[in-house]
HTML snippet that shows the backbone in 3Dmol.js (N, CA, C, O; Angstrom):
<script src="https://3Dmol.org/build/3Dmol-min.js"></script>
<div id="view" style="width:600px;height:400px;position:relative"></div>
<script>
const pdb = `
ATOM      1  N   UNK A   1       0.829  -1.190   0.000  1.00  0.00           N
ATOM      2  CA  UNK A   1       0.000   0.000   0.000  1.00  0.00           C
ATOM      3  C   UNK A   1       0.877   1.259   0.000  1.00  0.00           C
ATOM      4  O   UNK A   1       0.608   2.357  -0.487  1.00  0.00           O
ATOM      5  N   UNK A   2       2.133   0.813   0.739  1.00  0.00           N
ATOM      6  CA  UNK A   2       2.925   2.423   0.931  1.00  0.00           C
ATOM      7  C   UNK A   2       3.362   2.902  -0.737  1.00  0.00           C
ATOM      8  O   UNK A   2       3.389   4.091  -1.054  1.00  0.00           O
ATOM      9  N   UNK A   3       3.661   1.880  -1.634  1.00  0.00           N
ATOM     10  CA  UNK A   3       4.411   1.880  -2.812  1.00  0.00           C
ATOM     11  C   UNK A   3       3.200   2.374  -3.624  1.00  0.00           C
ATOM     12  O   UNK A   3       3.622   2.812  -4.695  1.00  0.00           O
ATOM     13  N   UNK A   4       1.808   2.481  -3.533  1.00  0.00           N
ATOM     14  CA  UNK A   4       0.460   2.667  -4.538  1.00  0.00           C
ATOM     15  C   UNK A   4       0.654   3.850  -3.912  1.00  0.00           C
ATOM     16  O   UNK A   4       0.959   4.602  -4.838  1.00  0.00           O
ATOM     17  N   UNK A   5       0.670   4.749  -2.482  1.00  0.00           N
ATOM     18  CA  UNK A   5       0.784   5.901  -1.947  1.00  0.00           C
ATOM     19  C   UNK A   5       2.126   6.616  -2.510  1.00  0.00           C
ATOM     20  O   UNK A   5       2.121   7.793  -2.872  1.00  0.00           O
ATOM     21  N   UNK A   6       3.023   5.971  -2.540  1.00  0.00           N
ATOM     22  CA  UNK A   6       4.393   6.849  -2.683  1.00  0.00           C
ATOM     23  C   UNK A   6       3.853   7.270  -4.554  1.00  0.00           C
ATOM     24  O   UNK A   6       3.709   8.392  -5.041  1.00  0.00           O
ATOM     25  N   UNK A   7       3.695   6.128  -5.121  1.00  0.00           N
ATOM     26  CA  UNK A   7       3.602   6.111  -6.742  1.00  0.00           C
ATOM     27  C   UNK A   7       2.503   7.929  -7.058  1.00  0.00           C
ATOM     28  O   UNK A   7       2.683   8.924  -7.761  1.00  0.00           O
ATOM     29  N   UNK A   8       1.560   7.532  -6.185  1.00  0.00           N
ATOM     30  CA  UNK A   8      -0.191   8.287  -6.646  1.00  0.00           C
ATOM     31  C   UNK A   8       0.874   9.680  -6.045  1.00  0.00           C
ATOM     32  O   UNK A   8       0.674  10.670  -6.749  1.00  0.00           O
ATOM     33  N   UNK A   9       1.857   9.922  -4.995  1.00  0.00           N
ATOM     34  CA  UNK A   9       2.252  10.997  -4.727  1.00  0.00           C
ATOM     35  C   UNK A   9       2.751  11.869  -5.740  1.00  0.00           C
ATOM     36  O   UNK A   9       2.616  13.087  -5.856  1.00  0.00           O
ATOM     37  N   UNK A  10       3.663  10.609  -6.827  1.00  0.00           N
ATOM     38  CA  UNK A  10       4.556  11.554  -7.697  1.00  0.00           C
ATOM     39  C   UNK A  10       3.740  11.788  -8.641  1.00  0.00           C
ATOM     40  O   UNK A  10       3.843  12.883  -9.193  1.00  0.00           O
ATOM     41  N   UNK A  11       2.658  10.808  -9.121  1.00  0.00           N
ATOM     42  CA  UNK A  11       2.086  11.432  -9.945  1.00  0.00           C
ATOM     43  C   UNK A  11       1.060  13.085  -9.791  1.00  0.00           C
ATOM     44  O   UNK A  11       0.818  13.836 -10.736  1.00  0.00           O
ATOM     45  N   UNK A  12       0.637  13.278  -8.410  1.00  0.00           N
ATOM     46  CA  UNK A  12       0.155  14.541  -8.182  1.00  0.00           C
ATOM     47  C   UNK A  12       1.437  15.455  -8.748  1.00  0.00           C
ATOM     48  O   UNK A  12       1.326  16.103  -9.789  1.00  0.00           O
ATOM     49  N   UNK A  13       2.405  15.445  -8.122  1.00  0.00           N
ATOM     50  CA  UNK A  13       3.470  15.990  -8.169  1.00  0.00           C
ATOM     51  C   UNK A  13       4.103  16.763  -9.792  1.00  0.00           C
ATOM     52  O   UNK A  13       4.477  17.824 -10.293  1.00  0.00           O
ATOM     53  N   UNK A  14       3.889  15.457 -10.040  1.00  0.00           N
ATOM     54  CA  UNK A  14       4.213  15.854 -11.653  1.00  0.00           C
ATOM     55  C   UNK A  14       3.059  16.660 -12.791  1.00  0.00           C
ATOM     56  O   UNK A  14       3.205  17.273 -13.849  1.00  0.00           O
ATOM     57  N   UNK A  15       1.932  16.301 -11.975  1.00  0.00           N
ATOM     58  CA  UNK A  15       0.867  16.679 -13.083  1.00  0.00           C
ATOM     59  C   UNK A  15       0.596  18.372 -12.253  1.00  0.00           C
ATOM     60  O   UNK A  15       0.015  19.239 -12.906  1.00  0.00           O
ATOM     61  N   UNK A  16       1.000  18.628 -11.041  1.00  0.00           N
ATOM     62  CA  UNK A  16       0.632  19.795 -10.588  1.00  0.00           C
ATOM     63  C   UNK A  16       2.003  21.221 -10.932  1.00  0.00           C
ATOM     64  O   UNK A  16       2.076  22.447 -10.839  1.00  0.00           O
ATOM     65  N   UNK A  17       2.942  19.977 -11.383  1.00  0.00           N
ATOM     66  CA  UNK A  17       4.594  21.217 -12.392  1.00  0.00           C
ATOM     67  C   UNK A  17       4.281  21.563 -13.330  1.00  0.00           C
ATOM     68  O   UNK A  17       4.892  22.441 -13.940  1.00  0.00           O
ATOM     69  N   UNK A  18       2.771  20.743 -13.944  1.00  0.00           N
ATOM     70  CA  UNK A  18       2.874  20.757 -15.814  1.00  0.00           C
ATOM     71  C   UNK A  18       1.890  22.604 -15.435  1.00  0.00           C
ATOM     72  O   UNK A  18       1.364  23.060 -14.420  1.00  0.00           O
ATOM     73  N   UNK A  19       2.104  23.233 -17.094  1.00  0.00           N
ATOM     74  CA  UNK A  19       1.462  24.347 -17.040  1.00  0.00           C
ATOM     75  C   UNK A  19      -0.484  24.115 -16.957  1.00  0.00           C
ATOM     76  O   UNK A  19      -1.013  23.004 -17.010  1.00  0.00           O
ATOM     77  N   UNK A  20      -1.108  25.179 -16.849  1.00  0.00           N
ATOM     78  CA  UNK A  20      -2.446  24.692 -16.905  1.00  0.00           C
ATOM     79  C   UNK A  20      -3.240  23.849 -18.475  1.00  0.00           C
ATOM     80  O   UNK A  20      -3.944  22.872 -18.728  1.00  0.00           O
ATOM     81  N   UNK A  21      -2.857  24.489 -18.885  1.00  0.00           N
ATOM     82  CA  UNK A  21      -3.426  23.798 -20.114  1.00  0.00           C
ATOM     83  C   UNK A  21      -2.875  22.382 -20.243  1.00  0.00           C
ATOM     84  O   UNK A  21      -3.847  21.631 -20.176  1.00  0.00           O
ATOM     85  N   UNK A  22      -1.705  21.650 -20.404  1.00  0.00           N
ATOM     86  CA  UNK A  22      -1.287  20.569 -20.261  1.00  0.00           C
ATOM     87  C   UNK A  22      -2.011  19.930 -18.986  1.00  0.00           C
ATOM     88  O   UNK A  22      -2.310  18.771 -19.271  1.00  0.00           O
ATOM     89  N   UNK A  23      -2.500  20.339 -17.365  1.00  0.00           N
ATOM     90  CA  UNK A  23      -2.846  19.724 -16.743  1.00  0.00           C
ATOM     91  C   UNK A  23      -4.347  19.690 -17.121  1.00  0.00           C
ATOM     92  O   UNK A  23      -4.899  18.696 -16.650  1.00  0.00           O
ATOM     93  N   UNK A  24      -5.180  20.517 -17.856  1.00  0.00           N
ATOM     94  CA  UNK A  24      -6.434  20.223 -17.897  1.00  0.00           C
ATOM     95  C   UNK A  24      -6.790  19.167 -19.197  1.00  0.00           C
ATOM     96  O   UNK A  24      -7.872  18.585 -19.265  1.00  0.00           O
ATOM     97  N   UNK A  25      -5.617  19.000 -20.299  1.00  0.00           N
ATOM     98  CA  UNK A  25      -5.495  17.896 -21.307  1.00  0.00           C
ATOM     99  C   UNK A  25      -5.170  16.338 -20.398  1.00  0.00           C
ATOM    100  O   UNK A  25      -5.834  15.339 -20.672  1.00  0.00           O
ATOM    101  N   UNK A  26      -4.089  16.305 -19.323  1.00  0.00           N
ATOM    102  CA  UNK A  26      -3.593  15.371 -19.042  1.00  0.00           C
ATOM    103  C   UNK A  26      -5.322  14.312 -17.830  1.00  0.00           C
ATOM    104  O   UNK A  26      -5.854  13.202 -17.811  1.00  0.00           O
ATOM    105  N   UNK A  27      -5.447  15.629 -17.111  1.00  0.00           N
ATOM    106  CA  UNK A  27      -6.682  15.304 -16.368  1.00  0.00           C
ATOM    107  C   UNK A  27      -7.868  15.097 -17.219  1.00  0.00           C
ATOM    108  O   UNK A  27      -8.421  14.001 -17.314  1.00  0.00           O
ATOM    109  N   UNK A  28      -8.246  16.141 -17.824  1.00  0.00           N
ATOM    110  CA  UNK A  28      -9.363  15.037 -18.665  1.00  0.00           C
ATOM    111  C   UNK A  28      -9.406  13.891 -19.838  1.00  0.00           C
ATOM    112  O   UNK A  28     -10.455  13.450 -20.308  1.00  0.00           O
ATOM    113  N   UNK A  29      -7.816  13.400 -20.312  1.00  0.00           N
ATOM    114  CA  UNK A  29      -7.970  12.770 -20.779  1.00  0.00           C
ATOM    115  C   UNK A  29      -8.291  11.035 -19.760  1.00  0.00           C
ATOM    116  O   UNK A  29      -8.687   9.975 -20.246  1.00  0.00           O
ATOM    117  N   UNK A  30      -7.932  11.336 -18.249  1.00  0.00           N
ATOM    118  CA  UNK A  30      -8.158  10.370 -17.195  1.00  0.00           C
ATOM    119  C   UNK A  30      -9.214  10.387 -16.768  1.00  0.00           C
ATOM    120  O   UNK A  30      -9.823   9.390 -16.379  1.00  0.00           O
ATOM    121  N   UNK A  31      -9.599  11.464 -16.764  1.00  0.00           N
ATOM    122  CA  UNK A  31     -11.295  11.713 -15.856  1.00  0.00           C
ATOM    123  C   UNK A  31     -12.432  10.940 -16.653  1.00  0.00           C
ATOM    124  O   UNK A  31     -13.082   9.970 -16.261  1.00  0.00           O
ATOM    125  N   UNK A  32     -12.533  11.780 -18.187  1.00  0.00           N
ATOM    126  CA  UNK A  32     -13.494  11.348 -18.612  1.00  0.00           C
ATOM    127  C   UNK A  32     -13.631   9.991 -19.226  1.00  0.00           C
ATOM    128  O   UNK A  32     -14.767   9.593 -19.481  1.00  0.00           O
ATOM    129  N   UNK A  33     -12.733   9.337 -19.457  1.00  0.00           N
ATOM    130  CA  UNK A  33     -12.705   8.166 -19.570  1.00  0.00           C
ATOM    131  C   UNK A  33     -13.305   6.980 -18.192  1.00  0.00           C
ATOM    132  O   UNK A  33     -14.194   6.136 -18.310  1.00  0.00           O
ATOM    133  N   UNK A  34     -12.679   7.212 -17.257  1.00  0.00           N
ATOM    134  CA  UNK A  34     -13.009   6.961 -15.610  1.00  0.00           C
ATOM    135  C   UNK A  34     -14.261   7.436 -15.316  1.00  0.00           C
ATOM    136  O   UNK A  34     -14.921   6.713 -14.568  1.00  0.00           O
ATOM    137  N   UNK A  35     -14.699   8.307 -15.643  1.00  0.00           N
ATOM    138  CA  UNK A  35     -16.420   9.110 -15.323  1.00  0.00           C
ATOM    139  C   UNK A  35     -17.189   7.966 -16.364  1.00  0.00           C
ATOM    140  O   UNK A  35     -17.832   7.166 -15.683  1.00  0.00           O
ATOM    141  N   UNK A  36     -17.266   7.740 -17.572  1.00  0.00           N
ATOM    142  CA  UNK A  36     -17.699   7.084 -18.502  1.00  0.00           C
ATOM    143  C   UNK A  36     -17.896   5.602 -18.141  1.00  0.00           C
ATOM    144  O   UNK A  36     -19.060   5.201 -18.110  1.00  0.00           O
ATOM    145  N   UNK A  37     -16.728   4.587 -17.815  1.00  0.00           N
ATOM    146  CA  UNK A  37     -16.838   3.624 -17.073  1.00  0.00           C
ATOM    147  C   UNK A  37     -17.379   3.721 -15.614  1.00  0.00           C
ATOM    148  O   UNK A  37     -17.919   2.716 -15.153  1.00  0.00           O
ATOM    149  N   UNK A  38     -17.292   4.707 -14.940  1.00  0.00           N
ATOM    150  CA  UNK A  38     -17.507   4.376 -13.514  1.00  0.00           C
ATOM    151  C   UNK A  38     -19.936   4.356 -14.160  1.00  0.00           C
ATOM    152  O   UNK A  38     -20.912   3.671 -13.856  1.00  0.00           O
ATOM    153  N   UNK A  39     -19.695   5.395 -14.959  1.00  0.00           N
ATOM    154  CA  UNK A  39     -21.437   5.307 -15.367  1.00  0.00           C
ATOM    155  C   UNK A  39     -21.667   4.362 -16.164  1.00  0.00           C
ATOM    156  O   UNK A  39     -22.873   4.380 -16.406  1.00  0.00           O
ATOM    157  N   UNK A  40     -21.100   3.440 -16.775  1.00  0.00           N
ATOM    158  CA  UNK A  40     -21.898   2.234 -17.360  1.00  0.00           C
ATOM    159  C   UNK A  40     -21.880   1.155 -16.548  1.00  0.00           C
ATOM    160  O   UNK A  40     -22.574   0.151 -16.705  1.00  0.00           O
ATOM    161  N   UNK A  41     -20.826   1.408 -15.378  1.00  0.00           N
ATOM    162  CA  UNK A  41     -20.839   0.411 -14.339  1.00  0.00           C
ATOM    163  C   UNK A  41     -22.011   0.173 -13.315  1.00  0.00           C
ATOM    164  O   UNK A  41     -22.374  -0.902 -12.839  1.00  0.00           O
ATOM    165  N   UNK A  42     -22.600   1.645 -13.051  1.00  0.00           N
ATOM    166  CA  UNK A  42     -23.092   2.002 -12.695  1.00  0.00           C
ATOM    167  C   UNK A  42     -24.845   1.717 -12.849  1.00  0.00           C
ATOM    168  O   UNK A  42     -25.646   1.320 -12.003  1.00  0.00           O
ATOM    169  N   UNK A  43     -25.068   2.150 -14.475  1.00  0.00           N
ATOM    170  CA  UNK A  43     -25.833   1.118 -15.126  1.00  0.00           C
ATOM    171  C   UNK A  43     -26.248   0.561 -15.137  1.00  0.00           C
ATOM    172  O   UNK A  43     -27.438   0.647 -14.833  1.00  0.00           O
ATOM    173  N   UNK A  44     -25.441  -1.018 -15.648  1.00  0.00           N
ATOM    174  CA  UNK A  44     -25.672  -2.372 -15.163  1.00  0.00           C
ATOM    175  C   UNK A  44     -25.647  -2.604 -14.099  1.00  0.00           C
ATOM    176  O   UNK A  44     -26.118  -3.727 -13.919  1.00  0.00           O
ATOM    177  N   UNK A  45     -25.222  -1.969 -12.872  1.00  0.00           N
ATOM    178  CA  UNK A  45     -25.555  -2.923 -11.398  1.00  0.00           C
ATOM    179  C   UNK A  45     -27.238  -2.365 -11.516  1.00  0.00           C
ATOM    180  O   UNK A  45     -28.209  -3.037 -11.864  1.00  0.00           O
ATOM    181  N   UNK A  46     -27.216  -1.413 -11.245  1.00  0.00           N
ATOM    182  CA  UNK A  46     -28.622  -0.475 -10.629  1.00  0.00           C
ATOM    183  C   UNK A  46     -29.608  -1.151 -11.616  1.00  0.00           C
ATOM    184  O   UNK A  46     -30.620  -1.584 -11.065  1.00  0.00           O
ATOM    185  N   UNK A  47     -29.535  -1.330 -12.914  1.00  0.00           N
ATOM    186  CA  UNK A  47     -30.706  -2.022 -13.821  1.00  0.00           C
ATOM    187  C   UNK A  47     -30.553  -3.044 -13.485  1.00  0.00           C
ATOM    188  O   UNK A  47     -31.633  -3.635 -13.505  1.00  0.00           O
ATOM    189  N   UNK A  48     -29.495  -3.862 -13.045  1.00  0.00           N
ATOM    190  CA  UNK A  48     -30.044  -5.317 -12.447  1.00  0.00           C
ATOM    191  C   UNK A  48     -30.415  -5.250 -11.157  1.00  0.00           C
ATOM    192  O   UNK A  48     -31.425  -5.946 -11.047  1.00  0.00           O
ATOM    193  N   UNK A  49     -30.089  -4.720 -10.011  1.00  0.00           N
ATOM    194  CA  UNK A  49     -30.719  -4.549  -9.370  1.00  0.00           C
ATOM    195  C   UNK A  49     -32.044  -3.843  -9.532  1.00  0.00           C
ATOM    196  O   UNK A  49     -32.638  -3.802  -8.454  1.00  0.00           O
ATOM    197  N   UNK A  50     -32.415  -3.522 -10.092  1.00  0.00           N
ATOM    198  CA  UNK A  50     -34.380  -2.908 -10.038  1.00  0.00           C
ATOM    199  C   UNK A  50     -35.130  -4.220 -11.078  1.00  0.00           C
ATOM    200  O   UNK A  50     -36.300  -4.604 -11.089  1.00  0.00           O
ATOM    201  N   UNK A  51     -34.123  -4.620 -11.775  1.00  0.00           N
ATOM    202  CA  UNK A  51     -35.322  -5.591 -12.776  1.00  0.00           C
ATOM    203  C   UNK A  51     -35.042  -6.891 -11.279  1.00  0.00           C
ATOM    204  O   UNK A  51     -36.152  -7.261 -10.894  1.00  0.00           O
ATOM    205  N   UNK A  52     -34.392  -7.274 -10.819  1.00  0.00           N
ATOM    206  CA  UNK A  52     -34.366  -8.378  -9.844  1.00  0.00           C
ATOM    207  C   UNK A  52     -35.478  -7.788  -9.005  1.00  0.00           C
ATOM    208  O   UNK A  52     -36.574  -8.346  -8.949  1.00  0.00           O
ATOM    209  N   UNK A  53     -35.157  -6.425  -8.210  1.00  0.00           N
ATOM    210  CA  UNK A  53     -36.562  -5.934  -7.570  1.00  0.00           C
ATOM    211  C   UNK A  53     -38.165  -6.295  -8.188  1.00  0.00           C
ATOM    212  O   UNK A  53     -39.016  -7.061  -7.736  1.00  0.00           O
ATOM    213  N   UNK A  54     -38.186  -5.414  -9.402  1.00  0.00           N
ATOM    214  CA  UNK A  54     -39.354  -5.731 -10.248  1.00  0.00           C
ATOM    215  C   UNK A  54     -39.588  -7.660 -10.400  1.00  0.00           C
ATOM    216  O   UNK A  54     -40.695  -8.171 -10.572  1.00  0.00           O
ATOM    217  N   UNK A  55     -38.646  -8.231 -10.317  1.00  0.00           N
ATOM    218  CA  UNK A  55     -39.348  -9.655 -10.254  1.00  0.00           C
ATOM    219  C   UNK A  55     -39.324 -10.472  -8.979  1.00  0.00           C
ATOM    220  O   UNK A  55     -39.477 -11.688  -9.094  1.00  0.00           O
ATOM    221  N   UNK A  56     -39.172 -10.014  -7.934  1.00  0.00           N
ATOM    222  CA  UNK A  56     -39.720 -10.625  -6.733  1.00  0.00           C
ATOM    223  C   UNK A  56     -40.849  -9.427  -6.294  1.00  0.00           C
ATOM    224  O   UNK A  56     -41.903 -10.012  -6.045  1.00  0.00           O
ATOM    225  N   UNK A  57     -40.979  -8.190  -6.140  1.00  0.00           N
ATOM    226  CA  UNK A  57     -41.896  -7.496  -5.660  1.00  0.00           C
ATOM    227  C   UNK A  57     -42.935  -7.127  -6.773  1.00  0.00           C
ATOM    228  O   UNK A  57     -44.121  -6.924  -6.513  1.00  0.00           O
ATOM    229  N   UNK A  58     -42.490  -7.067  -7.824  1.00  0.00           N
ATOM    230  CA  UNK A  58     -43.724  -6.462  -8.607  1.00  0.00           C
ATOM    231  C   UNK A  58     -45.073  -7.492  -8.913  1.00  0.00           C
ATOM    232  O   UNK A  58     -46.216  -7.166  -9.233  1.00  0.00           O
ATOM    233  N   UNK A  59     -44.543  -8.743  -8.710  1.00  0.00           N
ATOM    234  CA  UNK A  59     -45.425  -9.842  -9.441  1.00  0.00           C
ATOM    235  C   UNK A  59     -46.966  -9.684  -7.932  1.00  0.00           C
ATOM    236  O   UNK A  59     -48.162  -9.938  -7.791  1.00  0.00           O
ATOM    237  N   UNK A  60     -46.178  -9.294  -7.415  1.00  0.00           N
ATOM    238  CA  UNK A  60     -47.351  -9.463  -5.933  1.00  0.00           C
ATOM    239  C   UNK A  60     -48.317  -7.876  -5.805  1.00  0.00           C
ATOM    240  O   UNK A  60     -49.291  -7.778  -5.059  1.00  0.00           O
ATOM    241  N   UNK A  61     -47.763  -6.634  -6.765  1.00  0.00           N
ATOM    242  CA  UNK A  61     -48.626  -5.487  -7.073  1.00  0.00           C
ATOM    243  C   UNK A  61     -49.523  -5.932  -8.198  1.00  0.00           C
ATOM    244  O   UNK A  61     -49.326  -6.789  -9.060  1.00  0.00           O
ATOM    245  N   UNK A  62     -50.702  -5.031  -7.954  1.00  0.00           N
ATOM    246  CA  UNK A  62     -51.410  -4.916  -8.957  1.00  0.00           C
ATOM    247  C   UNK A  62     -50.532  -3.771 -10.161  1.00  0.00           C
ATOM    248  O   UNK A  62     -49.720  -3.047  -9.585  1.00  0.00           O
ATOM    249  N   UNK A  63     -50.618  -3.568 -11.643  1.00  0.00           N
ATOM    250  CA  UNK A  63     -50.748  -3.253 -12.193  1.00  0.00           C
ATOM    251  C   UNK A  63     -50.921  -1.742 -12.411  1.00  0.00           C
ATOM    252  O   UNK A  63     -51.944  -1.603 -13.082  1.00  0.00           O
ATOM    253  N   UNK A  64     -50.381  -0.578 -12.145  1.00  0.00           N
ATOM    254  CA  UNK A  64     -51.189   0.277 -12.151  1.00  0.00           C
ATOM    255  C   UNK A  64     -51.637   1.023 -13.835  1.00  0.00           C
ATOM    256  O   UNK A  64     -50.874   1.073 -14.800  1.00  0.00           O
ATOM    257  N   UNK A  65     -52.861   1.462 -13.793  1.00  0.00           N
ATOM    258  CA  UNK A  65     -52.807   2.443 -15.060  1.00  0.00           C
ATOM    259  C   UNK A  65     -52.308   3.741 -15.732  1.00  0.00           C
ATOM    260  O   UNK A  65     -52.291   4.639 -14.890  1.00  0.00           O
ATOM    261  N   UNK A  66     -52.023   4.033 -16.574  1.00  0.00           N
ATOM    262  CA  UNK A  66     -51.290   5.015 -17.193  1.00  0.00           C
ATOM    263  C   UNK A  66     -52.086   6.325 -16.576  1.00  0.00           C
ATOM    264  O   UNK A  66     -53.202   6.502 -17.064  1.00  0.00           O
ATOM    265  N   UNK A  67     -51.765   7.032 -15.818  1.00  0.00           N
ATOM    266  CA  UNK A  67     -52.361   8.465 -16.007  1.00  0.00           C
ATOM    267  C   UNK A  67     -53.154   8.297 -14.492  1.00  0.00           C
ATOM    268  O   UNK A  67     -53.474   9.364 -13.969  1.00  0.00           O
ATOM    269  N   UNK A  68     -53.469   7.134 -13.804  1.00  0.00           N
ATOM    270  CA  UNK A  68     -53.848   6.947 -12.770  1.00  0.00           C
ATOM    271  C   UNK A  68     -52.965   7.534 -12.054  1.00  0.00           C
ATOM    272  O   UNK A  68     -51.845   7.083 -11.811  1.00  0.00           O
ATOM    273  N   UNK A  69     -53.564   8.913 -11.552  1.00  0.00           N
ATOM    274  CA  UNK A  69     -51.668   9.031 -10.174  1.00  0.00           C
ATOM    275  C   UNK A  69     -53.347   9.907  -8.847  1.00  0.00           C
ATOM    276  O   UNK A  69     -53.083  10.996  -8.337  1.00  0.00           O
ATOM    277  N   UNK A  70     -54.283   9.488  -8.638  1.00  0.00           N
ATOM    278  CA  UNK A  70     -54.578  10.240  -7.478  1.00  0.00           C
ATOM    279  C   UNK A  70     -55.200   8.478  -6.597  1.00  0.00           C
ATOM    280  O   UNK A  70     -55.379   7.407  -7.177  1.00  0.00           O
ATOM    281  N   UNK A  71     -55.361   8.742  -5.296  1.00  0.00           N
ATOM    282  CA  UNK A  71     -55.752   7.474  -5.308  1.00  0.00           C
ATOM    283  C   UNK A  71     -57.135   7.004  -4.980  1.00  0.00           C
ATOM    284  O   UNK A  71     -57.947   7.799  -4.508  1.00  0.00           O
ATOM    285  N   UNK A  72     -57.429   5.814  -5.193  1.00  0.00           N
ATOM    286  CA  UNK A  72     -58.878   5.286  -4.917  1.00  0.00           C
ATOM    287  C   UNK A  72     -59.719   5.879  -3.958  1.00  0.00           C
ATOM    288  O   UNK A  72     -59.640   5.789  -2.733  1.00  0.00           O
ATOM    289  N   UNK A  73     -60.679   6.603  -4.766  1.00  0.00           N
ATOM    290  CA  UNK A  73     -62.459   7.360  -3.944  1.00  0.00           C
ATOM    291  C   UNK A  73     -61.558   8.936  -3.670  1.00  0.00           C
ATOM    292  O   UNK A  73     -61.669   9.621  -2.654  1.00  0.00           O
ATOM    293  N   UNK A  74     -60.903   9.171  -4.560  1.00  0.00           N
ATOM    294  CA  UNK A  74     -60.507  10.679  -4.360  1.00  0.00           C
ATOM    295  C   UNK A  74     -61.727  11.452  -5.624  1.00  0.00           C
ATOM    296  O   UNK A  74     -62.452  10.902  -6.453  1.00  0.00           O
ATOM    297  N   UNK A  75     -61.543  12.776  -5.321  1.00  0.00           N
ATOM    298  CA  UNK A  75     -62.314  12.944  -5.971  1.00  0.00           C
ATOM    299  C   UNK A  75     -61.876  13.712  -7.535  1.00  0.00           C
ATOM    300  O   UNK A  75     -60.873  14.426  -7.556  1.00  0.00           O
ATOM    301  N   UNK A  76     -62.615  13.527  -8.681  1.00  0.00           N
ATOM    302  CA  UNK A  76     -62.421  13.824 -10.004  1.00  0.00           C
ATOM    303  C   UNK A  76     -61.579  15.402  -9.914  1.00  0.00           C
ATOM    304  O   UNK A  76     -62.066  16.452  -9.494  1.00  0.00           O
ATOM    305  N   UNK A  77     -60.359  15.210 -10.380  1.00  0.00           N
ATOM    306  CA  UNK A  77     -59.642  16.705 -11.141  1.00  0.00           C
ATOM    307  C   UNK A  77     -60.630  17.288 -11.513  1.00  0.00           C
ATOM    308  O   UNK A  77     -61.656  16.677 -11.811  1.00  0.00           O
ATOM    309  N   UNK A  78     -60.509  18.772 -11.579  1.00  0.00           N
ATOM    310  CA  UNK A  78     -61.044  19.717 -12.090  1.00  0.00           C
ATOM    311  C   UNK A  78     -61.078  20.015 -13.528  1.00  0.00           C
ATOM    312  O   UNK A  78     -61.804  20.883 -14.010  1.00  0.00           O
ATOM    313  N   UNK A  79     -60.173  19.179 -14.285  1.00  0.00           N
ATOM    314  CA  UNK A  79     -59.909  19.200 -15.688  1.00  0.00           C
ATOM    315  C   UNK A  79     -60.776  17.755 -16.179  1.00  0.00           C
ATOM    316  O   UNK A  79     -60.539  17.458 -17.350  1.00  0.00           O
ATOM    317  N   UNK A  80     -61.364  17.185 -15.738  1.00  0.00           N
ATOM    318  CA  UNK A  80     -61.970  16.125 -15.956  1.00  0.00           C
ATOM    319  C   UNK A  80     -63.467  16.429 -15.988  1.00  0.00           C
ATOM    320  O   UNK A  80     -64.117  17.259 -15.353  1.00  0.00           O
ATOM    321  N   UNK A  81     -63.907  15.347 -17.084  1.00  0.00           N
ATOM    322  CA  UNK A  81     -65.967  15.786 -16.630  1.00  0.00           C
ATOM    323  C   UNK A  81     -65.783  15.041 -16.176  1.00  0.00           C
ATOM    324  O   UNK A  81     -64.863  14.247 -15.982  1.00  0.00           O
ATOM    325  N   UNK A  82     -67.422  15.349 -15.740  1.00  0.00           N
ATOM    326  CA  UNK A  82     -68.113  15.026 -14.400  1.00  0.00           C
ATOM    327  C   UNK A  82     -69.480  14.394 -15.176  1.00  0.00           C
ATOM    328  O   UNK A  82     -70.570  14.755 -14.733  1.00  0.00           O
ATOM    329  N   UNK A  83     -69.455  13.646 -16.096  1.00  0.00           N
ATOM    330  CA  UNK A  83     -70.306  12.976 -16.900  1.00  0.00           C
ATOM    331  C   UNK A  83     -70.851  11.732 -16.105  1.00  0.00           C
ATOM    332  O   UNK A  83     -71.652  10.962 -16.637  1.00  0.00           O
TER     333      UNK A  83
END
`;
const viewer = $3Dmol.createViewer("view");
viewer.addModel(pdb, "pdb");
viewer.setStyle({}, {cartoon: {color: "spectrum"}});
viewer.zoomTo();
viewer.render();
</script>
């Protein structure tokens, strides 16, 4: 661990001598690559985790309908008839 600490030191070191423009080429050519993977990683866990959710909990909900968002014996929106 001391040798991954001593290493990550020089590299601050070196990238904080370079002028700015070289450090904002050198850093984002690391970042956004690393931002990009860390979000598709990201991705695939979380979508497998919710479709695994959705198939042990959802099978035991009812269904809901599209556009249904107030809940049961509320009374009709104001934008709705009253037919």
């Amino acid at each position: 661990m001391n040798a991954v600490a001593s290493w990550w030191d020089g590299v601050e070191l070196w990238i904080a001598g370079l002028p700015f423009v070289p450090q904002v080429a050198v850093v984002l050519a690391v970042v956004v690559p690393a931002a990009a993977v860390v979000a598709v990683v990201a991705d695939v866990v979380l979508s497998a985790l919710f479709d695994g959710r959705r198939r042990v909990v959802g099978k035991d909900r009812p269904s809901r309908v599209v556009g249904e968002d107030r809940p049961t014996g509320a009374a009709p929106a104001a934008t709705e008839s009253r037919e």
